[in-house]
N, C-alpha and C positions, 0 to 999 in steps of 0.2 A: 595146259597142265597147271594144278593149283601148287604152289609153293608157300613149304611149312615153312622155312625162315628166308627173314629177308636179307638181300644183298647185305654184305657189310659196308659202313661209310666206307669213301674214300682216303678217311686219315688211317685206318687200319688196313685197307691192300695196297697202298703209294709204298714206294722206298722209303726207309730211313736212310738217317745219315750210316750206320750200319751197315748199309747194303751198297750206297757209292761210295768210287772210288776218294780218297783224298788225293790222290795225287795222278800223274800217267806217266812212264819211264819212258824217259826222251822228251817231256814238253822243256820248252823253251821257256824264257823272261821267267828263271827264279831272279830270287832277290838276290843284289848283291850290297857290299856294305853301306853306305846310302841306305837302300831301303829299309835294313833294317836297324837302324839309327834312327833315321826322322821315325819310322815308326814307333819306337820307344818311345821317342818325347811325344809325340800325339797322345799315347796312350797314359805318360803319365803327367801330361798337364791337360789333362780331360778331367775337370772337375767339377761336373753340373750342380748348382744347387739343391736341383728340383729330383733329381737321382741318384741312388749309392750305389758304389759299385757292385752292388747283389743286384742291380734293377735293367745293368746294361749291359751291352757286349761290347766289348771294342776289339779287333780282329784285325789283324794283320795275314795278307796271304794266304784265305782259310777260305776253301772256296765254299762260293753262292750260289746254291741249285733253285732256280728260280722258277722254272716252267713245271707242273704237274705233268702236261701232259707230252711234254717231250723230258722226262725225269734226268735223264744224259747229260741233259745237260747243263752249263754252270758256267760261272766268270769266278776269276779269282782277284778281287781287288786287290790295290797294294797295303788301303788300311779303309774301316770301315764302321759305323755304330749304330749297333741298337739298340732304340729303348723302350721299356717296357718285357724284357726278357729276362727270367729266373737263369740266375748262372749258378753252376754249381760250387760245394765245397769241398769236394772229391775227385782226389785226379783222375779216380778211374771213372767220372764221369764228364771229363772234357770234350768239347763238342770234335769231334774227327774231320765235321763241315757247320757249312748253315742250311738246313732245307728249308727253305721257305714254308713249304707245306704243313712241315712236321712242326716248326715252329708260331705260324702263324701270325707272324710280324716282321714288314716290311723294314731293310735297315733305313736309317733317317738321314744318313749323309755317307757320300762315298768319296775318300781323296783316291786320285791315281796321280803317281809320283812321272812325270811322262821321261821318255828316252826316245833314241831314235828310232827304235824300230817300232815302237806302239803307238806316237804321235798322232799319227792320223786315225785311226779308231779309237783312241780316248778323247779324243777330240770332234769325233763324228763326222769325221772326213772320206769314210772309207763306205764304201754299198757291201748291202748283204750279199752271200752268192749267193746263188740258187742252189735248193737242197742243205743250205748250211744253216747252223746255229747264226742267232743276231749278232751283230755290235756292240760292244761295251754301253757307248752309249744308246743305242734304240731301247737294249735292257733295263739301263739306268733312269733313259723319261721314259717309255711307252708301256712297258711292261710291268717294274717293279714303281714305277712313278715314283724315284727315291726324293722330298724334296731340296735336299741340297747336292751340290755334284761338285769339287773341287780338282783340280788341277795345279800341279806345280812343276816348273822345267825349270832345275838349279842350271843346269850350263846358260839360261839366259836368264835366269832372277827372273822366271816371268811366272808369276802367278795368278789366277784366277778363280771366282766361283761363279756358282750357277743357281738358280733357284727355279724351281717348277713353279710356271705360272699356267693354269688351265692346264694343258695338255702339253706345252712347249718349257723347253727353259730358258731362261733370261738371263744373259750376263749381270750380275753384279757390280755395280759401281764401289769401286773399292776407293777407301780414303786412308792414302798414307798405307799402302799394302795393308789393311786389314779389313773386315766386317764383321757386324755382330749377329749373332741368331737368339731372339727374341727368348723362342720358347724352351731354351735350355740356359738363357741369361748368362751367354757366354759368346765371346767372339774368337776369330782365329783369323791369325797374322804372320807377316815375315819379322822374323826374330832374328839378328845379328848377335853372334855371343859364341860360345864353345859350350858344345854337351856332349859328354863321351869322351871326352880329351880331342874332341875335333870343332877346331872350328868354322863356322862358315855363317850361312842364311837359313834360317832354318822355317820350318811352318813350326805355330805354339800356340797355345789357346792363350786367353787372357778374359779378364774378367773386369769389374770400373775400378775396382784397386790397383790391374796393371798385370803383367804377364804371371801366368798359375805357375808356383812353383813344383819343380824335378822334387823326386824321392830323396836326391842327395841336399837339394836346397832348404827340404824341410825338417830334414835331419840337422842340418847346420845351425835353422832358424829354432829347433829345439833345446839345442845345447847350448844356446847363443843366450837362448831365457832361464835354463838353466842355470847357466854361469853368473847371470844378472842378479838372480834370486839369492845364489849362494853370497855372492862378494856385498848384495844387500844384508844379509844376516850376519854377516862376517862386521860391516858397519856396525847394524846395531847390536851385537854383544861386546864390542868393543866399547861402543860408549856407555852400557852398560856397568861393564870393567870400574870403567873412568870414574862412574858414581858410587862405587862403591859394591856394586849386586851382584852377584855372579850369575849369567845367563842359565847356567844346567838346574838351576838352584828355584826358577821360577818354573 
């Protein structure tokens, strides 16, 4: 039988984000305050040179529909980035998820904050069953081939990364709890300090000048230049005075 039109692509009959769920009533491991704490400082001392924040996504909790052809299904990292992704400037057009599909770009690094009951599957400790969705991580190398994969368990300070090598991932040899990634000229480390009014160990990007300053530390470092500038002028119309001139005068 001849047919006048043809099939539609695949990106116009797949789900959107529109059509999955964000969430499922009764799942278990939301965030609790930890998660979304460290969260915040990832995302706001995440300051690539080479990206603005129109170019990335950085995502907390927001789950990641990864497979076309099983659509259902999805991981929710605990924080995550991509780049090369148009974000919007309208709230009424925030992403509800991430469809891989829909967006067509794989994230570039995924942290999972670990606890005890997810240890072993963020870790790749755990077998698929049969009939089930994959592993965090089978999802994380085999599928999405994310190349970076982080991990951090505060009750033992033990952190770790991962980098996709070929087909596998390879611990990273970390110096001094941190390492750098190249192609965002930017690294990420355990940080000692209080953010949030808590303090503890934290994960924080840093950069060759030294750890990326918080929203509030820039504001600080603003008013700090500020104040410099002023009590500088405040200098010189005073010795101006002294000469005889009157500053408003010039």
């Amino acid at each position: 039988m001849y047919q006048n039109n043809p099939p539609l692509p695949p990106q116009e009959t797949m789900p959107t984000m529109y059509d999955l769920p964000s969430e499922l009533v009764g799942e278990s491991g939301l965030p609790d305050e930890f998660h979304c704490i460290q969260a915040d400082l990832l995302s706001e001392t995440c300051q690539p040179v080479n990206y603005s924040s129109e170019e990335m996504l950085l995502a907390s909790d927001l789950n990641l529909y990864y497979d076309p052809r099983h659509p259902s299904w999805y991981k929710r990292p605990d924080w995550y980035m991509v780049l090369g992704v148009t974000n919007t400037k309208q709230q009424q057009d925030l992403r509800l998820s991430y469809v891989v599909w829909q967006e067509g770009v794989d994230p570039f690094l995924v942290v999972e904050l670990l606890s005890p009951g997810t240890e072993q599957e963020d870790l790749g400790q755990t077998l698929r069953e049969v009939n089930k969705p994959p592993t965090k991580w089978e999802v994380y190398e085999h599928i999405l081939r994310i190349p970076y994969y982080v991990v951090y368990d505060r009750y033992k300070n033990n952190f770790r990364g991962f980098k996709l090598n070929g087909t596998r991932y390879e611990s990273i040899n970390l110096s001094e709890n941190r390492f750098w990634l190249e192609e965002i000229e930017m690294g990420l480390g355990l940080w000692q300090g209080s953010y949030q009014n808590t303090e503890g160990l934290w994960l924080r990007w840093y950069n060759a000048d030294g750890w990326l300053p918080t929203l509030t530390e820039r504001a600080e470092a603003e008013q700090q230049r500020a104040d410099k500038a002023e009590n500088k002028a405040a200098i010189l119309a005073q010795k101006l005075r002294e000469l005889g001139v009157e500053p408003d005068s010039l």
